[in-house]
Backbone as JSON Lines, residues from 0, in Angstrom:
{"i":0,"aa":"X","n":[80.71,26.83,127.51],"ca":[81.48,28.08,127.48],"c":[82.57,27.97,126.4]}
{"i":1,"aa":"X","n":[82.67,28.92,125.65],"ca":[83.83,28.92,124.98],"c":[84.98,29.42,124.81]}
{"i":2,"aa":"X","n":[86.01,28.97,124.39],"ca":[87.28,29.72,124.28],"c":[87.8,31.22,124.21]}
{"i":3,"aa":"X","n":[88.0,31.88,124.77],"ca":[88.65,32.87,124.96],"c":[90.05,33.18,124.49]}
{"i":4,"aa":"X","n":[90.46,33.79,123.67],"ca":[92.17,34.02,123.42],"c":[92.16,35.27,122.82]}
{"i":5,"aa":"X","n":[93.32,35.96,123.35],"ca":[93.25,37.66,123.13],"c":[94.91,37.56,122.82]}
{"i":6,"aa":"X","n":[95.19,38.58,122.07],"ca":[96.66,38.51,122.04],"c":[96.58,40.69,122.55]}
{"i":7,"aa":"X","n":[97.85,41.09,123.28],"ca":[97.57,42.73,123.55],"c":[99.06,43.16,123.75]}
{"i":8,"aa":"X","n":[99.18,44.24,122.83],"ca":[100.55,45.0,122.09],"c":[100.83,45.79,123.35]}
{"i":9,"aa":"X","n":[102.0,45.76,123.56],"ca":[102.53,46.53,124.83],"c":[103.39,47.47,124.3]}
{"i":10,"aa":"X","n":[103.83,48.74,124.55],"ca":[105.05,49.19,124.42],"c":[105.85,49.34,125.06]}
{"i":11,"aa":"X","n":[106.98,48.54,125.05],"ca":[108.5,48.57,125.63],"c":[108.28,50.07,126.34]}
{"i":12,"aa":"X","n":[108.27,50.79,125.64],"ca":[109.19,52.05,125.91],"c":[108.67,52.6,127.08]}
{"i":13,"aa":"X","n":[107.23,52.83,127.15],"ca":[106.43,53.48,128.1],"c":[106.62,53.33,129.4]}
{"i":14,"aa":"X","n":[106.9,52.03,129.59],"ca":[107.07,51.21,130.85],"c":[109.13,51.25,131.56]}
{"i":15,"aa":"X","n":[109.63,50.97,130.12],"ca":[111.23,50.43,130.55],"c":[112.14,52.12,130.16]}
{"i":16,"aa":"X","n":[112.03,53.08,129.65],"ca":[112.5,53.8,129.83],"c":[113.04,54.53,131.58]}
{"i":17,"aa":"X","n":[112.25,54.88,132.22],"ca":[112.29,55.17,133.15],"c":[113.29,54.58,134.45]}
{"i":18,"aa":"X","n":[113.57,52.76,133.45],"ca":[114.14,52.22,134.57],"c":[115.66,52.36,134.39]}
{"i":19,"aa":"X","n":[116.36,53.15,133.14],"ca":[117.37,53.24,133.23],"c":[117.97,54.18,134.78]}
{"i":20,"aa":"X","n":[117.34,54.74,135.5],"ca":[117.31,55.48,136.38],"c":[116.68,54.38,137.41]}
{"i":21,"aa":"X","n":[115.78,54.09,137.82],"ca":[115.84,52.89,138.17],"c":[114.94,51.42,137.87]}
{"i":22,"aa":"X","n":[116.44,51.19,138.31],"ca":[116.18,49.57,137.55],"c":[114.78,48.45,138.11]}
{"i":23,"aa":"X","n":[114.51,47.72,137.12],"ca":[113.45,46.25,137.63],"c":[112.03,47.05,137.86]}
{"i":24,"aa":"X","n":[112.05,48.28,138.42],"ca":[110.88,49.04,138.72],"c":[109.6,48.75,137.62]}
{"i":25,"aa":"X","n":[110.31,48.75,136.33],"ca":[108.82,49.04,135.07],"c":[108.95,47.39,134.96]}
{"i":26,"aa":"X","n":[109.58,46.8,135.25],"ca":[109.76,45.23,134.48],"c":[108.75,43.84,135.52]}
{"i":27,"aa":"X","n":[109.0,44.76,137.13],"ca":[108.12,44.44,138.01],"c":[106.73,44.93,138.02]}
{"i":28,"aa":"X","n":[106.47,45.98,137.79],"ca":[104.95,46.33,137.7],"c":[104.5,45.39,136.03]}
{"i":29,"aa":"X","n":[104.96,45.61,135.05],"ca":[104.57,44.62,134.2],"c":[103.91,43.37,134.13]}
{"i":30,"aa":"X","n":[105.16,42.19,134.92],"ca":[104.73,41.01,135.6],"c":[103.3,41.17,136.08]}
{"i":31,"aa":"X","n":[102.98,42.2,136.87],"ca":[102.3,42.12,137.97],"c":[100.63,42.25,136.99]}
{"i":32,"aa":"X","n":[101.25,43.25,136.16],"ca":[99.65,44.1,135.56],"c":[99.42,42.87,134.59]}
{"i":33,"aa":"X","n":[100.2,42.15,134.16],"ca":[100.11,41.33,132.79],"c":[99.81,40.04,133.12]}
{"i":34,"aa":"X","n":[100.27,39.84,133.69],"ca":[100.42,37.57,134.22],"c":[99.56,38.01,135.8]}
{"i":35,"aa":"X","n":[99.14,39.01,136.22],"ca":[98.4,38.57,137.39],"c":[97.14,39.57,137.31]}
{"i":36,"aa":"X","n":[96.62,40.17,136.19],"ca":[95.86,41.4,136.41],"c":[94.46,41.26,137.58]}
{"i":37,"aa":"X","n":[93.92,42.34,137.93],"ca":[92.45,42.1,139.07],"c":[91.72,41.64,138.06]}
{"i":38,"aa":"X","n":[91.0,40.86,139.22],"ca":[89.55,40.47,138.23],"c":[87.78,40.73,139.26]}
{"i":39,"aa":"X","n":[87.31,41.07,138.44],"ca":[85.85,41.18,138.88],"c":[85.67,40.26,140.12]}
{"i":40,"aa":"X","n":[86.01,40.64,141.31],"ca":[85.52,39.98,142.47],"c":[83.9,39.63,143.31]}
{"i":41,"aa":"X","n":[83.31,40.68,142.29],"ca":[81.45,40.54,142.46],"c":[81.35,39.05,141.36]}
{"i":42,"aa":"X","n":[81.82,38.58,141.04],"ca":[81.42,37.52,139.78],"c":[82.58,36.37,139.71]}
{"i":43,"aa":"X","n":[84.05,36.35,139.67],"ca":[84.64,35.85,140.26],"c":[85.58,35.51,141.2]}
{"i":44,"aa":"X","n":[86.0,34.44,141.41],"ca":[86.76,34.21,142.56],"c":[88.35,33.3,142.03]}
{"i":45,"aa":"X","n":[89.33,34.23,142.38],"ca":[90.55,33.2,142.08],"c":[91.25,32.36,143.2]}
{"i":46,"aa":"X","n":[90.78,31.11,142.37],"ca":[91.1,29.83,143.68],"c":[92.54,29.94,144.13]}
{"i":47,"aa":"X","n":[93.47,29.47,142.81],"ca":[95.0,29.36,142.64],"c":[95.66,29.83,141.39]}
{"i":48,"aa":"X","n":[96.89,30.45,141.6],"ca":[97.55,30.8,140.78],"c":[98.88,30.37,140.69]}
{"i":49,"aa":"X","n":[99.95,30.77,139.6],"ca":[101.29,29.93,139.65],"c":[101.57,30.98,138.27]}
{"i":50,"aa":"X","n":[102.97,31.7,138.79],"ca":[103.77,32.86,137.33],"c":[105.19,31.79,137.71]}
{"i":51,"aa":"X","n":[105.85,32.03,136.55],"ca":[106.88,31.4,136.22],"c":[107.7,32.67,135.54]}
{"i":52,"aa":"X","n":[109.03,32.39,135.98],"ca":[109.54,34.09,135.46],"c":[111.02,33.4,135.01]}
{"i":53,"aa":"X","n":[111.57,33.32,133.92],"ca":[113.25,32.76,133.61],"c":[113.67,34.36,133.5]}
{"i":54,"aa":"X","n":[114.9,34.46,134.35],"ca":[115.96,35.66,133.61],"c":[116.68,35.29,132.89]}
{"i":55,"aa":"X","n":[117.25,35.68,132.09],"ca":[118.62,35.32,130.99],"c":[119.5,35.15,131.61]}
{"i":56,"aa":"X","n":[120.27,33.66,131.6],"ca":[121.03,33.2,132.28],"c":[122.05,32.15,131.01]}
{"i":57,"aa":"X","n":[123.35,31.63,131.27],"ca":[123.52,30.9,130.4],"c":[123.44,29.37,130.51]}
{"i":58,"aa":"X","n":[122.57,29.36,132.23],"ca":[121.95,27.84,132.18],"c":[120.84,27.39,131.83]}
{"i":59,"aa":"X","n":[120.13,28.92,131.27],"ca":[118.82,28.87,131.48],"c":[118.15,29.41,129.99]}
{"i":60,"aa":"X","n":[117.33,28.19,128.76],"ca":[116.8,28.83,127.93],"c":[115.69,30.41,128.32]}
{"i":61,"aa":"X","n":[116.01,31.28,127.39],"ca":[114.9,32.13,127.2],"c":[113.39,31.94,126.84]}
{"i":62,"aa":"X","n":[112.73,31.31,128.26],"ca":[111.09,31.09,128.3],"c":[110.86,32.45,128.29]}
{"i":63,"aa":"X","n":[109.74,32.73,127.67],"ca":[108.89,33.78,128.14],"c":[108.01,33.42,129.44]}
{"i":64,"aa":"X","n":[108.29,35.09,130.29],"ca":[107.79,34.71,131.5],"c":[106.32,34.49,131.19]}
{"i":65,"aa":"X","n":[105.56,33.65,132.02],"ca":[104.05,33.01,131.67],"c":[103.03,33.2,133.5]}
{"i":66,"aa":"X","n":[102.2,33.02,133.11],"ca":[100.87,32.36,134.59],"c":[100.04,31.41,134.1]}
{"i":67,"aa":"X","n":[99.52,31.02,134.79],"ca":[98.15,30.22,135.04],"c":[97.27,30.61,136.7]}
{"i":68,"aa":"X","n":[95.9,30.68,135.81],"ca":[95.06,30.85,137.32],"c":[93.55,30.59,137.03]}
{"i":69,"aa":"X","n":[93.62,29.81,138.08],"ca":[91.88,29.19,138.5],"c":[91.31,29.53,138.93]}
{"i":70,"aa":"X","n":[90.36,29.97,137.8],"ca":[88.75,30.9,138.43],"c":[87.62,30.13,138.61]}
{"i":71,"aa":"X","n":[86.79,30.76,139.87],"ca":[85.11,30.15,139.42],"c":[84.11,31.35,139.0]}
{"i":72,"aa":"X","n":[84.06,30.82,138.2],"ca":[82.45,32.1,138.2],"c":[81.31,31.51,138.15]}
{"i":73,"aa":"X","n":[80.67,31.67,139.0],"ca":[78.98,30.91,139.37],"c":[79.57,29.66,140.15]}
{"i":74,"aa":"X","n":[79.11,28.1,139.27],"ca":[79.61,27.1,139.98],"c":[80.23,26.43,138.76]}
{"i":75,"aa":"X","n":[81.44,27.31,137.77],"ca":[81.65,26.82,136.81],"c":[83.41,27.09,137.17]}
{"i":76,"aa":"X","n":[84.27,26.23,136.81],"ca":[85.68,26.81,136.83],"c":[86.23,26.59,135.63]}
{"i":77,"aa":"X","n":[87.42,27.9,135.67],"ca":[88.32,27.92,133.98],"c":[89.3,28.0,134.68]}
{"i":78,"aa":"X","n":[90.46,27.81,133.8],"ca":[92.02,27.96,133.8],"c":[92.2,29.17,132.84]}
{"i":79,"aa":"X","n":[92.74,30.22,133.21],"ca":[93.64,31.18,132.35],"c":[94.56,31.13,132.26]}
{"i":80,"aa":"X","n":[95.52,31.61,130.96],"ca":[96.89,31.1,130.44],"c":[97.56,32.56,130.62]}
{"i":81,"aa":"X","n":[98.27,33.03,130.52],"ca":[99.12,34.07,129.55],"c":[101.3,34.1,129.63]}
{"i":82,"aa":"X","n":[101.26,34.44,128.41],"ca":[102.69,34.35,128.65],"c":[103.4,35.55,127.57]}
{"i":83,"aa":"X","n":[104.42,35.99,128.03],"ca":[104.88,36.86,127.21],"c":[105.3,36.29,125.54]}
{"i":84,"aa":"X","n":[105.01,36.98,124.61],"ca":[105.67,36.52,123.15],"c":[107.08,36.44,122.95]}
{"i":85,"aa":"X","n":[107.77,37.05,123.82],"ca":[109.49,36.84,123.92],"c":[110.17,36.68,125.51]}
{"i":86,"aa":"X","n":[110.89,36.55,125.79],"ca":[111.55,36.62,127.25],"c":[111.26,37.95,127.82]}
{"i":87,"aa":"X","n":[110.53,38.51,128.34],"ca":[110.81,40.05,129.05],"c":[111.85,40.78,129.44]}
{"i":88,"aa":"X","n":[112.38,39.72,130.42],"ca":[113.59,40.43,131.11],"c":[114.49,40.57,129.6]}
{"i":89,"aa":"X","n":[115.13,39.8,128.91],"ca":[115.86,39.48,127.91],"c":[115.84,40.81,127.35]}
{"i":90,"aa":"X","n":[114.4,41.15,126.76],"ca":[113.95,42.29,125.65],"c":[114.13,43.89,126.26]}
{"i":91,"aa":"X","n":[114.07,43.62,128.02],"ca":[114.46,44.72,128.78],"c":[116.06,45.23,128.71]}
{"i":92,"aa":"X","n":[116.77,43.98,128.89],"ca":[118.21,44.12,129.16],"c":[118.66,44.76,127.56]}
{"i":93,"aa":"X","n":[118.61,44.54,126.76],"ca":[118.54,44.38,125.44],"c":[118.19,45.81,125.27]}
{"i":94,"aa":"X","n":[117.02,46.3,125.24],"ca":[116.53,48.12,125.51],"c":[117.53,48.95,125.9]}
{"i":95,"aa":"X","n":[117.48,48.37,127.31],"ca":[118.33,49.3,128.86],"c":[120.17,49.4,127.92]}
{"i":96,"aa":"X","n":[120.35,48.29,127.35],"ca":[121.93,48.66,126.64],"c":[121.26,49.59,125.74]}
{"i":97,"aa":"X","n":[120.54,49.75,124.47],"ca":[120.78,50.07,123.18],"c":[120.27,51.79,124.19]}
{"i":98,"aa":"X","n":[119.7,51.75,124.9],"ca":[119.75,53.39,125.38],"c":[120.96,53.94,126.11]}
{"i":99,"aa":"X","n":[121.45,53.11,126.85],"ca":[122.83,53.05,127.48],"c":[123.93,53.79,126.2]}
{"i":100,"aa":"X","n":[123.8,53.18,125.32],"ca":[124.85,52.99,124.05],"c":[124.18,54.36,123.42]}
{"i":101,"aa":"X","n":[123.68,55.45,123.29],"ca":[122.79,56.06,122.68],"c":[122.48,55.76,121.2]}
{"i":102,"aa":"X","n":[121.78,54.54,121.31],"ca":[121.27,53.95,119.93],"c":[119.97,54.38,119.52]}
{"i":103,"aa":"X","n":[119.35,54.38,118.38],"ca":[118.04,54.8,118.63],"c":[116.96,53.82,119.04]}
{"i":104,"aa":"X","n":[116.22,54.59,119.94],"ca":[115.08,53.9,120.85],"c":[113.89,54.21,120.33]}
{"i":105,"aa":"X","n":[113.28,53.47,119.29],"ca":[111.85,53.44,118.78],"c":[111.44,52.24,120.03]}
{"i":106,"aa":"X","n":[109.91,52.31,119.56],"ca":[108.66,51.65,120.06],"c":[109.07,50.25,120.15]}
{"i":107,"aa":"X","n":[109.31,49.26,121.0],"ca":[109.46,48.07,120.9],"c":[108.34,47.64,121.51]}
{"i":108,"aa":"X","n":[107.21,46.77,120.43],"ca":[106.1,46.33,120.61],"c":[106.31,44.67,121.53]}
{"i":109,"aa":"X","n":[105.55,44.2,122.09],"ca":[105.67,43.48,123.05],"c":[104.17,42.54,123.43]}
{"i":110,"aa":"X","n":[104.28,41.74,123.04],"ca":[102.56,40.58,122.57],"c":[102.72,39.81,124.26]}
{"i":111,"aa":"X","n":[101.32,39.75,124.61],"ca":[100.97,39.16,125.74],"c":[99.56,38.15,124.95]}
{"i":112,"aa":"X","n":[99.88,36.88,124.92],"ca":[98.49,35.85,124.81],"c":[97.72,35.86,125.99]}
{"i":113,"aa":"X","n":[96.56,35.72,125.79],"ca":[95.57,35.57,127.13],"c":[94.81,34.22,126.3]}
{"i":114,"aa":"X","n":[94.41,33.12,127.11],"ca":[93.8,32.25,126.6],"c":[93.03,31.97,127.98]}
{"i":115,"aa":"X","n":[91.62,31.49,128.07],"ca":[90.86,31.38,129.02],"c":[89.82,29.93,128.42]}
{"i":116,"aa":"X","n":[89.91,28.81,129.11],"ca":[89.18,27.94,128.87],"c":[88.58,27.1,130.4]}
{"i":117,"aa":"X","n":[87.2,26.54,129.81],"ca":[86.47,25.67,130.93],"c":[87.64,24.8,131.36]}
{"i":118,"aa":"X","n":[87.14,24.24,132.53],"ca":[87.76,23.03,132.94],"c":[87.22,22.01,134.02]}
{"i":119,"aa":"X","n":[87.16,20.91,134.08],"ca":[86.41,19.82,134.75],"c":[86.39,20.09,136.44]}
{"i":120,"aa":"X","n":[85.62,20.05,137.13],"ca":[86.25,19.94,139.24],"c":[87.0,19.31,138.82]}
{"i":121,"aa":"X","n":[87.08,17.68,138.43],"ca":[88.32,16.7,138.45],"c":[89.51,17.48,138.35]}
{"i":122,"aa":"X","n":[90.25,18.11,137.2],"ca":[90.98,18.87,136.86],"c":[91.46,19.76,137.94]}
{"i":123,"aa":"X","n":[90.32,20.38,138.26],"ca":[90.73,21.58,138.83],"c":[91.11,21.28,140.2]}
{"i":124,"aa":"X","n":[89.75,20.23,140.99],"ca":[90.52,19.4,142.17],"c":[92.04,18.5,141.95]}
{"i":125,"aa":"X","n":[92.51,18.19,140.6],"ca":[94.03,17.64,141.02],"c":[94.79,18.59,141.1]}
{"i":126,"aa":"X","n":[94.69,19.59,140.25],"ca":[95.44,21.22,140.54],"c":[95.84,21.36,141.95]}
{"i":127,"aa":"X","n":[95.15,21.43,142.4],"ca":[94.7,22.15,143.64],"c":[95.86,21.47,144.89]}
{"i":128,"aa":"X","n":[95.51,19.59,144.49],"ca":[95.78,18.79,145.34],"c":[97.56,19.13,145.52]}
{"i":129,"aa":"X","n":[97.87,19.35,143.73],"ca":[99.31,19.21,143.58],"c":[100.16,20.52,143.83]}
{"i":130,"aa":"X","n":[99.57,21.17,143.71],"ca":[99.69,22.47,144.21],"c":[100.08,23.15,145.92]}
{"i":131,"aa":"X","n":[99.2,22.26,146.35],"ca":[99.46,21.71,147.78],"c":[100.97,21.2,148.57]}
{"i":132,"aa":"X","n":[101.07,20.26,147.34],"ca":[102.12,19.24,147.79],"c":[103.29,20.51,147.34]}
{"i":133,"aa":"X","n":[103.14,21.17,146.34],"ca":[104.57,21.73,145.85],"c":[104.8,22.52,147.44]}
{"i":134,"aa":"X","n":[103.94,23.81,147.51],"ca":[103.55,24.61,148.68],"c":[104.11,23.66,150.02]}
{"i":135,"aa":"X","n":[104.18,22.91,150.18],"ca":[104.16,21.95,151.78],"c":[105.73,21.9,151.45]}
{"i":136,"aa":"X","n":[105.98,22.31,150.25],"ca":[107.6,21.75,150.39],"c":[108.97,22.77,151.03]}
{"i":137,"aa":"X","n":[108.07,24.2,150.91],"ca":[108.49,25.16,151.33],"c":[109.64,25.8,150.44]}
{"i":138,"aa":"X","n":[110.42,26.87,151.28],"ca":[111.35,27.54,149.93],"c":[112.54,26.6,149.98]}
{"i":139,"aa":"X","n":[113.25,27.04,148.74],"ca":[114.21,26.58,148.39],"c":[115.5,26.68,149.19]}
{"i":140,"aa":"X","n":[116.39,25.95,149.95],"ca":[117.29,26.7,150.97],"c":[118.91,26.96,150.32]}
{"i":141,"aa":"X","n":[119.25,27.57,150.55],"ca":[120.68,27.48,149.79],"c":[121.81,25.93,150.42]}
{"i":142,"aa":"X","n":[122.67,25.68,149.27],"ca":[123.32,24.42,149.65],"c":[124.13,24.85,150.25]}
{"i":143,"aa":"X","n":[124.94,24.09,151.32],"ca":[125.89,24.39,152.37],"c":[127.38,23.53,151.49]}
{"i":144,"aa":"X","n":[128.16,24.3,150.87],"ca":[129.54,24.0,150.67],"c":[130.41,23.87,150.86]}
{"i":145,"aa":"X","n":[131.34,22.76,151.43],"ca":[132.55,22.4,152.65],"c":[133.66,22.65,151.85]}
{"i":146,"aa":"X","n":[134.25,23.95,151.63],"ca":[135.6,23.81,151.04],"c":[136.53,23.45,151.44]}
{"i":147,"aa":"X","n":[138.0,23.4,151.18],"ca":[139.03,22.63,151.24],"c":[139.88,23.15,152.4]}
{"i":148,"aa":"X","n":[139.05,24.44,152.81],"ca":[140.68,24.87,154.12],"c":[139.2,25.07,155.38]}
{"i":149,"aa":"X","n":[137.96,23.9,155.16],"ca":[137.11,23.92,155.99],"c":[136.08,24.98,156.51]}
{"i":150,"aa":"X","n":[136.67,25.8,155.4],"ca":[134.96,26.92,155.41],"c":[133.91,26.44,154.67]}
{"i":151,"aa":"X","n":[133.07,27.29,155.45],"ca":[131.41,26.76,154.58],"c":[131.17,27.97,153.66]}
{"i":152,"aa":"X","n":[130.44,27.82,152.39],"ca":[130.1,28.64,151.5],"c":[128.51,28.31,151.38]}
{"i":153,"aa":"X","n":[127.72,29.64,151.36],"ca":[126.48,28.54,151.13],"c":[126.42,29.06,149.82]}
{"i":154,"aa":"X","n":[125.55,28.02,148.83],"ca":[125.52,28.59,147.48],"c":[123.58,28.28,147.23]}
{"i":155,"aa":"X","n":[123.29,29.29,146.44],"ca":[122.07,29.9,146.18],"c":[122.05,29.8,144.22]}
{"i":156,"aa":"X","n":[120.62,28.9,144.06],"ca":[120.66,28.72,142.26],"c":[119.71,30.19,141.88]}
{"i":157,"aa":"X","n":[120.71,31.05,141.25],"ca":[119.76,32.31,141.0],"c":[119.55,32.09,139.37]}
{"i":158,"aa":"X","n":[118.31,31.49,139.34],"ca":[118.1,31.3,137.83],"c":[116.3,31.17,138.11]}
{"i":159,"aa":"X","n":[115.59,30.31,136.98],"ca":[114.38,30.66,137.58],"c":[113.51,31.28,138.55]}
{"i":160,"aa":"X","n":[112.66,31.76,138.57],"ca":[111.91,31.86,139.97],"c":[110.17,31.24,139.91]}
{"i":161,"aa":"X","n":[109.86,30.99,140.53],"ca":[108.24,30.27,140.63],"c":[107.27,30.96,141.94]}
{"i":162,"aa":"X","n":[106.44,30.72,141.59],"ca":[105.05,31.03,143.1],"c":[103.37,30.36,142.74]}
{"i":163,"aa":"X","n":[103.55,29.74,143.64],"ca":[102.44,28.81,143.59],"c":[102.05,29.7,144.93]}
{"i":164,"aa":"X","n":[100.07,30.16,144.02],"ca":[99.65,30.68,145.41],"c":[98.05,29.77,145.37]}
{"i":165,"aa":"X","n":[97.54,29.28,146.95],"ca":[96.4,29.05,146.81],"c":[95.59,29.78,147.74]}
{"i":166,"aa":"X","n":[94.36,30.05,147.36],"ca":[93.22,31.29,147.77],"c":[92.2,30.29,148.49]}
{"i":167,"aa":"X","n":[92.33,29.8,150.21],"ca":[91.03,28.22,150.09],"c":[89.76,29.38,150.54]}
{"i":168,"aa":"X","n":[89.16,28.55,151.31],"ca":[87.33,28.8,151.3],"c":[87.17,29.4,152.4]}
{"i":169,"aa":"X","n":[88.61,29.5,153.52],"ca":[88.45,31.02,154.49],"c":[89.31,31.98,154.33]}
{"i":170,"aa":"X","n":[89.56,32.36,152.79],"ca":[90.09,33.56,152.2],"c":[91.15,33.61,152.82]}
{"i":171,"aa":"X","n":[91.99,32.91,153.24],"ca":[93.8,32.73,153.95],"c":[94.04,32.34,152.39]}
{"i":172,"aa":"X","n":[95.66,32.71,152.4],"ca":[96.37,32.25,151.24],"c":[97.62,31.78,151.88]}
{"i":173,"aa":"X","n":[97.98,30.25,150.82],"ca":[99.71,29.73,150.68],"c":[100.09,29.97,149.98]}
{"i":174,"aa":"X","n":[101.42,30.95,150.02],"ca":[102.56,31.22,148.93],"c":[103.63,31.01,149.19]}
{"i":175,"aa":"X","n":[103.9,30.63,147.89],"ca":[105.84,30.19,147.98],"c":[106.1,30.54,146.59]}
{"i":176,"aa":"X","n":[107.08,31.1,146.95],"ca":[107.9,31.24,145.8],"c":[109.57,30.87,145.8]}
{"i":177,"aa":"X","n":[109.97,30.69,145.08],"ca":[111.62,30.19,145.31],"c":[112.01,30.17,143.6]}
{"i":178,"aa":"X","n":[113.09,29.59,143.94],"ca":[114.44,29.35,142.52],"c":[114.6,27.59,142.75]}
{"i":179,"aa":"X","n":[114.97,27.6,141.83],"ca":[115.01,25.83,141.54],"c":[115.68,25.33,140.43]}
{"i":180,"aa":"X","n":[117.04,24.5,140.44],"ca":[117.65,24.37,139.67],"c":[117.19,23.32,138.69]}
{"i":181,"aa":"X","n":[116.7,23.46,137.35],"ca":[115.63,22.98,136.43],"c":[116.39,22.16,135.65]}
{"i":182,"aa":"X","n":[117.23,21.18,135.89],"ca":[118.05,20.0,135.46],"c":[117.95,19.27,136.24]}
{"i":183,"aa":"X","n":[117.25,19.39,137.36],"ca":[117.15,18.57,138.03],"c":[115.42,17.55,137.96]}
{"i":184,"aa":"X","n":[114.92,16.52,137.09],"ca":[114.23,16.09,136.49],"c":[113.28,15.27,137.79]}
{"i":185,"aa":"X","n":[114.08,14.95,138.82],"ca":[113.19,13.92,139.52],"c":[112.37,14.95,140.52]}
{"i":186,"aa":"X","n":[112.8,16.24,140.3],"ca":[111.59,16.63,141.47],"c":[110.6,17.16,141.02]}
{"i":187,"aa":"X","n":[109.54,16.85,142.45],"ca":[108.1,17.06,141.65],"c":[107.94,18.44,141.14]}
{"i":188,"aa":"X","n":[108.5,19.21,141.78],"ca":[108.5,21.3,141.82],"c":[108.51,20.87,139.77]}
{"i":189,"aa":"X","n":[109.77,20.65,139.74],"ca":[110.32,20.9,138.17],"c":[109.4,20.3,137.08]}
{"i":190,"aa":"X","n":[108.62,19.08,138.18],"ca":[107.51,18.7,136.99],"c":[106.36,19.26,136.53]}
{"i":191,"aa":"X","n":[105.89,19.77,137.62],"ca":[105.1,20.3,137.73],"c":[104.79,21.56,136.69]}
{"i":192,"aa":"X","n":[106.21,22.13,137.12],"ca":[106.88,23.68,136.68],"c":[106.77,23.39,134.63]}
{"i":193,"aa":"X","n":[107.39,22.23,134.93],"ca":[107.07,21.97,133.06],"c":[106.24,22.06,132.69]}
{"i":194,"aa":"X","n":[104.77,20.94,133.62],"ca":[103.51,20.51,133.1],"c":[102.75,22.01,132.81]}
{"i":195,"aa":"X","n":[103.35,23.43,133.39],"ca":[102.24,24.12,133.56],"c":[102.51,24.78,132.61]}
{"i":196,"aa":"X","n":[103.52,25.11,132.08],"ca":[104.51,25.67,131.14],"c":[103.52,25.09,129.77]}
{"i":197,"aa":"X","n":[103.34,23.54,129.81],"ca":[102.65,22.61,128.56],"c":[101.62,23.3,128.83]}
{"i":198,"aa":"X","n":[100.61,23.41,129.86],"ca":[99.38,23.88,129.62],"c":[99.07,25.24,128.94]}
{"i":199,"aa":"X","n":[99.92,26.3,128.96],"ca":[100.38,27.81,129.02],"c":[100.0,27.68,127.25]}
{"i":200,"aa":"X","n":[101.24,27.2,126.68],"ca":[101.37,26.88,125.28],"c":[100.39,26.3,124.22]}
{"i":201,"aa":"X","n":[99.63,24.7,125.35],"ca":[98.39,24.54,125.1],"c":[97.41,25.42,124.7]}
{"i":202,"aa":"X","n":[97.47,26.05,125.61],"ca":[96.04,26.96,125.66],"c":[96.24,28.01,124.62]}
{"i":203,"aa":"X","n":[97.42,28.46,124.65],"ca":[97.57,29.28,123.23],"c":[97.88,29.11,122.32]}
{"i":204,"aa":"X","n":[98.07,27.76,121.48],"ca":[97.99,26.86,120.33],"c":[96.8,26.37,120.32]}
{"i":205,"aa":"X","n":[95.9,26.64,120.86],"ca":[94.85,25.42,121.13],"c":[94.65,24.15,120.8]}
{"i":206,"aa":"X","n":[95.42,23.45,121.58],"ca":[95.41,22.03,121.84],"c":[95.32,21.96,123.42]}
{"i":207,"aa":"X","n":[94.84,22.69,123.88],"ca":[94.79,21.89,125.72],"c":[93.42,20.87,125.65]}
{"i":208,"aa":"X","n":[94.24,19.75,126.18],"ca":[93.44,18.33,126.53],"c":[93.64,18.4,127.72]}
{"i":209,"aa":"X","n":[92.87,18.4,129.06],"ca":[92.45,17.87,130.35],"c":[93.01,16.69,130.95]}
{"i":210,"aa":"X","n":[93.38,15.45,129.6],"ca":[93.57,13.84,129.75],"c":[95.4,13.89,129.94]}
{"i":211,"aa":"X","n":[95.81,14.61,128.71],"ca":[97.22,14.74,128.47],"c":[98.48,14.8,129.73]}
{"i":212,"aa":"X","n":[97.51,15.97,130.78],"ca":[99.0,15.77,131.83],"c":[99.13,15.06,133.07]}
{"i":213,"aa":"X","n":[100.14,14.31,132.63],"ca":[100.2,13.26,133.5],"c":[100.93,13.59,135.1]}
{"i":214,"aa":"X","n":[100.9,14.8,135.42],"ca":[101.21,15.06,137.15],"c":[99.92,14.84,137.6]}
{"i":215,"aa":"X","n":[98.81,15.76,136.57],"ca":[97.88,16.16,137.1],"c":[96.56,14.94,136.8]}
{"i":216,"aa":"X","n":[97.15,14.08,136.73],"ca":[96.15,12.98,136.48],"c":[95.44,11.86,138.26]}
């Protein structure tokens, strides 16, 4: 089977106008239509998936929000990539002022990569395995903060967000999604969260190697 990679022009406007009235509305259906679209359920089947979404934050570089998801079709499985060409939210906030400001609002074009490649059971069974383990870990809870005249504060990291979903073989699904403070290097969530990020980029540079990531080894 061979490589698949599509690149597809969006327009800002069509979608994010509307939300000056209300907000997140066009920026959420986006996510949804773009990094998770339906797929042919007579032909395939999506095992697991995982979107990664950064808002503009000043702890937090501007990733473009991205997915990954594991299909079978027949008794063959691929990994699909896609990720936005700029930060979304970023290019939204950015819009939502210059209309705010009555600046002029032309067409702001907006690139989505799609990259679709084979991939080994091995592969796809360590996916799966690690995917598992993130999922078992459950959501993220807010930290409990003992201040100085003995109140508690709880504090909540609102910066990334993640969702690891898996689809098993009696059509039940595990999802989690949460926030996760991404300086933090020793946990598996954040490694993971990188490794998939490498594959994303992989796949749309084409260099994805199977051997290369070492969670998923």
């Amino acid at each position: 089977m061979e490589k698949i990679r599509y690149k597809l022009f969006i327009l800002l406007t069509l979608f994010l106008l509307p939300e000056v009235a209300q907000p997140f509305q066009g920026y959420n259906y986006m996510l949804k239509t773009y990094l998770s679209p339906p797929i042919d359920t007579t032909t395939t089947k999506e095992i697991a998936s995982f979107i990664g979404i950064t808002v503009p934050m000043r702890r937090t570089p501007f990733i473009p929000e991205h997915s990954i998801r594991i299909i079978k079709s027949g008794n063959h499985f691929s990994i699909e990539a896609r990720i936005f060409g700029e930060n979304l939210s970023k290019i939204k906030n950015e819009y939502e002022i210059s209309v705010l400001d009555g600046k002029d609002t032309k067409f702001y074009p907006i690139e989505i990569f799609t990259s679709i490649m084979p991939i080994s059971d091995s592969l796809k069974d360590r996916m799966l395995s690690i995917f598992y383990k993130v999922i078992s870990y459950g959501h993220v809870k807010p930290s409990r903060i003992v201040n100085a005249d003995g109140s508690i504060t709880l504090s909540i990291y609102e910066g990334p967000t993640y969702e690891f979903v898996i689809n098993d073989s009696v059509h039940s699904q595990s999802t989690i999604g949460f926030s996760l403070d991404p300086t933090d290097s020793t946990d598996l969530r954040n490694k993971v969260i990188k490794t998939n990020l490498q594959i994303v980029n992989d796949l749309k540079n084409n260099i994805f190697d199977e051997s290369k990531y070492d969670i998923y080894k």
